[in-house]
N, C-alpha and C positions, 0 to 999 in steps of 0.2 A: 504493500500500500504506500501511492505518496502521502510524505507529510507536508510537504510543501504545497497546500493547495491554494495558489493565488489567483487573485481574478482581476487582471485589468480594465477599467473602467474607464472610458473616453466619451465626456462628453463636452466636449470644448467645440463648436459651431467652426465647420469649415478648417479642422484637423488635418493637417496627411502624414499616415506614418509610412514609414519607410524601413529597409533594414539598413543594417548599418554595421558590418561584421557580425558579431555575436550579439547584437543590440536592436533594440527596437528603439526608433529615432520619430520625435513630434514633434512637427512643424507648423505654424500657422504664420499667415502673409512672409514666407522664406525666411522665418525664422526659427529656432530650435528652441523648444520649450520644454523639452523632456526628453531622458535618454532611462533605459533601463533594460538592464542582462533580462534576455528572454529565456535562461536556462530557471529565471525566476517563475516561469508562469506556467501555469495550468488552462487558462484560458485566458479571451480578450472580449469583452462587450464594446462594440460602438453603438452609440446613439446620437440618432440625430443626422446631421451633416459632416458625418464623416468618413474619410479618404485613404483608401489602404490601398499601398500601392501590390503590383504582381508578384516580384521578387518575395515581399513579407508574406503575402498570404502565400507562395508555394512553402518558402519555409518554415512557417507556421503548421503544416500540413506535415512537412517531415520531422518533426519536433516534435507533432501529437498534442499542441494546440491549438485549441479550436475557437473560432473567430464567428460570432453572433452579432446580427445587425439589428438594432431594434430605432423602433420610429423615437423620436423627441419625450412620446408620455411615456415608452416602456412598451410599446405593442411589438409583439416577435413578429421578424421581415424574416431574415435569412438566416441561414448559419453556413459554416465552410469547414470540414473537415478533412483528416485526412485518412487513410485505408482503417476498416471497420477494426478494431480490437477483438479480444476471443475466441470462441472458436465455433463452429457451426453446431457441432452437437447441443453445445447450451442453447442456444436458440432454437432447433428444433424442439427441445423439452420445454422450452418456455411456450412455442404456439403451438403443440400438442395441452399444454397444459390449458392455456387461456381455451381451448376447444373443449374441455373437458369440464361443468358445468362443477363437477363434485369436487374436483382438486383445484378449480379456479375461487369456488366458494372458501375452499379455507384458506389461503393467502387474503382473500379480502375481508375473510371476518379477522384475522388477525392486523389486516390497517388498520381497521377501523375500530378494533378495541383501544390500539394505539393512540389512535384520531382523537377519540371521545375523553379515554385518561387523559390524555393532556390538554384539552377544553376545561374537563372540570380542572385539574390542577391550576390554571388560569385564574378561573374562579376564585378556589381555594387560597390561590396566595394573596389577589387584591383583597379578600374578606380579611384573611390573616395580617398584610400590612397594612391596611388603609379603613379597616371596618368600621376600627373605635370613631373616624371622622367623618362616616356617612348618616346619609339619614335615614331613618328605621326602616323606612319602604326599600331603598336599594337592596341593605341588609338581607331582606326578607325575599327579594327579587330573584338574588344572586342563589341566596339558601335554596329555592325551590327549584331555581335552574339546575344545580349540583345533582339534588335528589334524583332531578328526571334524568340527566346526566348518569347517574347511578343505576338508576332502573334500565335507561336503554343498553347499560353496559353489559349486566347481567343477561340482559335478552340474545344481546350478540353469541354472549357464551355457548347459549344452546341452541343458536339458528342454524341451518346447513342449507338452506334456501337465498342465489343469488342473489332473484329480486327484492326477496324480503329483509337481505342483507341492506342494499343501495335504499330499501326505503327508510330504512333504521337510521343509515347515515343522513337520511335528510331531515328525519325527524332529531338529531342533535344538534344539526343545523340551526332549526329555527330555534330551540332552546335555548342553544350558545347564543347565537348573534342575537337575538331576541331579548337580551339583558346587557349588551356590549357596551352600551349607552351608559349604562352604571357604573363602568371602570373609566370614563374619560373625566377626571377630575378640571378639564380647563374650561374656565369661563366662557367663550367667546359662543356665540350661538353657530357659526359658522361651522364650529366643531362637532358640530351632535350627529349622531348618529341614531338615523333610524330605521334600518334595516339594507342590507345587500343589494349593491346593484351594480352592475359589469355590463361594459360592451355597450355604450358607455357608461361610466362613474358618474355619479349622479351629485357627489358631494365631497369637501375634501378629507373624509374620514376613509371613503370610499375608493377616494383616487389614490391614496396613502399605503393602503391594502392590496392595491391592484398591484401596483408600482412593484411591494417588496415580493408578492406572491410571483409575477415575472421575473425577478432575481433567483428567486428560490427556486426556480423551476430549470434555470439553465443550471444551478447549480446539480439537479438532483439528474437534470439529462447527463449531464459529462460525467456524474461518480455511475451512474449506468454502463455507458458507453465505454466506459474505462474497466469496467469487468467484463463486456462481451456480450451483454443483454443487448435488445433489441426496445430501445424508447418510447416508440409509436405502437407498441402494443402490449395493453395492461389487460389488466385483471378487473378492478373495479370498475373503470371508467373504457366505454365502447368502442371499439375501434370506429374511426374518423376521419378521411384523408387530411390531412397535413397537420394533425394533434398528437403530440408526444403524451398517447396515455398512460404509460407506465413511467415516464415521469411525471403526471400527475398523481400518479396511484401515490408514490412515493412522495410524493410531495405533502399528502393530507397527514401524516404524520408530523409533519415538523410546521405545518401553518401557524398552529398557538405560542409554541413557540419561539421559532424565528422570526416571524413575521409578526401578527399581532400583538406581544407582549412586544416588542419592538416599535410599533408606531404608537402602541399605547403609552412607553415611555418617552420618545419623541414629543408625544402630544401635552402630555402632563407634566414634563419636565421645561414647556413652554419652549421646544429648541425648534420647532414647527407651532403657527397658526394660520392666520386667515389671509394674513400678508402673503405666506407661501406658498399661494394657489392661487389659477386665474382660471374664469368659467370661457369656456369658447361658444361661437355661435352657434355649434348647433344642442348645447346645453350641459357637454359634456365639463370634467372639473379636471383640471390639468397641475401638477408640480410645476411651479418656472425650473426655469434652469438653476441658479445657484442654490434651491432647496431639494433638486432632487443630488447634487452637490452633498449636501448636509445627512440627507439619507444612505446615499453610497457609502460615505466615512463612518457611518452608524453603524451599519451594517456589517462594512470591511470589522468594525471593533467588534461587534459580537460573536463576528464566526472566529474571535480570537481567543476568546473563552472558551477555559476548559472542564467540562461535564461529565459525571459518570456516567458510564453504559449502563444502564439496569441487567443487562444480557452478560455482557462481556467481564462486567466486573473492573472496567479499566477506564483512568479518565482520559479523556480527548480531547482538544480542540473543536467548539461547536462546527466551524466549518469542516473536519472532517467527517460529522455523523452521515450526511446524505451519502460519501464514501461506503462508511463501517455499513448501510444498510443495504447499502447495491450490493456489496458483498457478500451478509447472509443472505442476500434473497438467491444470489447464485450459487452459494452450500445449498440450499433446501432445493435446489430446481435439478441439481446431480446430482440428490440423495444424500449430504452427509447430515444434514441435518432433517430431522424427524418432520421440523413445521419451523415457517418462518417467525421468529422472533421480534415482534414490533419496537420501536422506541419508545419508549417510558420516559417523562420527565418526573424526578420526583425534586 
């Protein structure tokens, strides 16, 4: 496994990189604003209007990282890779597996125990750090989201039906996000949230969440793609032409945590509000540029923290768990392991 897993971030308008020996070299109006060893990198995001010359992207591709184009808010355009990792046998056993209703059901009941445990944990620690200073209704909001939290967790335990798996999951949905609004301690009315909405973001709690869940998702495509799994076909979520759903699948376990308790502290901690978002004409809520700045650096610092594995017994750098779970998921699809092992945050 690498330890080294970095992710270059280029959002500077009108960028071009180039290589440069052993170097990746930024440029803007001919001049050099950044140099940095690409023996450093695991991957590159550009966003926006940016320019990557030939040379970089073929080297990039013989190097083994991989280059993702995403528009100004975060929407995925492209990506540029180079020769598949792996080896074909695991992928056969992965889409025998997703064809197979009985052994696709239990990798996704075990996401989404995953999924659910760390919703409520979510819960649980705003209650634990911030209760004493809510108001009794939150309190009481949150308490009853857990329980149902709790009750659909136990239900998972004994489901072996897919459909009734994917409805389970949606019914923790609405319970989770349905109280989400209770952990946003900031004032500003612009911040509230009231309930989910994508494609487009309808508000900037929503635009916030969109943003980091497209970080998280190139992240959990590349710790895929770097054991030999096949990305664009999952378990939980349908196959799709041009949706990476098994790095969604993988994704629903680390939402609560990388991402939402992430913009939740962003939000409350007042380093994002109303200033840092502009509405577009056709209604949609957009990060400006130096706030989705302020996000990336959030981000880069949280996948720098180190976590226990509830599984593994060993701590990690949060930026490699999407790694650590690409990787049991491809023990249990060769058979060493009995059943895939979800993320636990405790």
């Amino acid at each position: 496994m690498r330890r080294q897993l970095n992710t270059l971030y280029v959002t500077t308008e009108g960028a071009w990189l180039k290589k440069d020996g052993a170097n990746i070299v930024m440029e803007v109006e001919g001049a050099e604003r950044a140099r940095l060893p690409a023996h450093m990198l695991e991957s590159m995001v550009c966003m926006g209007r940016v320019m990557v010359s030939p040379p970089l992207l073929g080297y990039c591709a013989e190097q083994g990282i991989c280059v993702s184009f995403l528009s100004p808010n975060g929407k995925f355009l492209a990506r540029m890779e180079g020769p598949v990792s792996g080896n074909v046998l695991l992928r056969r056993e992965q889409y025998r597996r997703t064809d197979a209703p009985a052994g696709c059901a239990l990798i996704v009941r075990n996401v989404l125990i995953g999924k659910v445990h760390n919703q409520r944990a979510v819960l649980g620690r705003a209650l634990r750090d911030h209760g004493e200073d809510m108001p009794e209704a939150d309190q009481t909001a949150l308490a009853h989201a857990r329980e149902r939290l709790r009750r659909i967790s136990a239900r998972l335990l004994l489901e072996e039906e897919l459909d009734v798996l994917r409805g389970l999951e949606g019914e923790a949905a609405q319970a989770y996000f349905g109280v989400f609004d209770h952990l946003i301690r900031a004032p500003e009315p612009a911040m509230r949230f009231e309930g989910r909405s994508r494609r487009p973001p309808l508000d900037a709690v929503n635009a916030l969440l969109s943003f980091l869940y497209t970080l998280l998702t190139h992240d959990c495509r590349s710790a895929l793609e770097s054991v030999g799994l096949d990305p664009a076909v999952g378990f939980l979520h349908r196959d799709r032409p041009g949706r990476p759903s098994l790095a969604l699948d993988l994704l629903e376990e680390f939402r609560p945590v990388m991402a939402d308790r992430l913009a939740l502290s962003l939000i409350n901690r007042r380093q994002l509000g109303e200033r840092d978002f502009v509405q577009l004409d056709n209604g949609a809520v957009s990060l400006k540029e130096e706030s989705r700045k302020t996000v990336l650096t959030a981000y880069q610092e949280r996948k720098r923290e180190e976590m226990r594995h509830a599984f593994l017994e060993e701590k990690f750098a949060v930026g490699l768990f999407p790694a650590v779970q690409a990787q049991l998921l491809a023990r249990h699809l060769r058979g060493d392991l009995e059943a895939y092992p979800p993320f636990l945050w405790k």
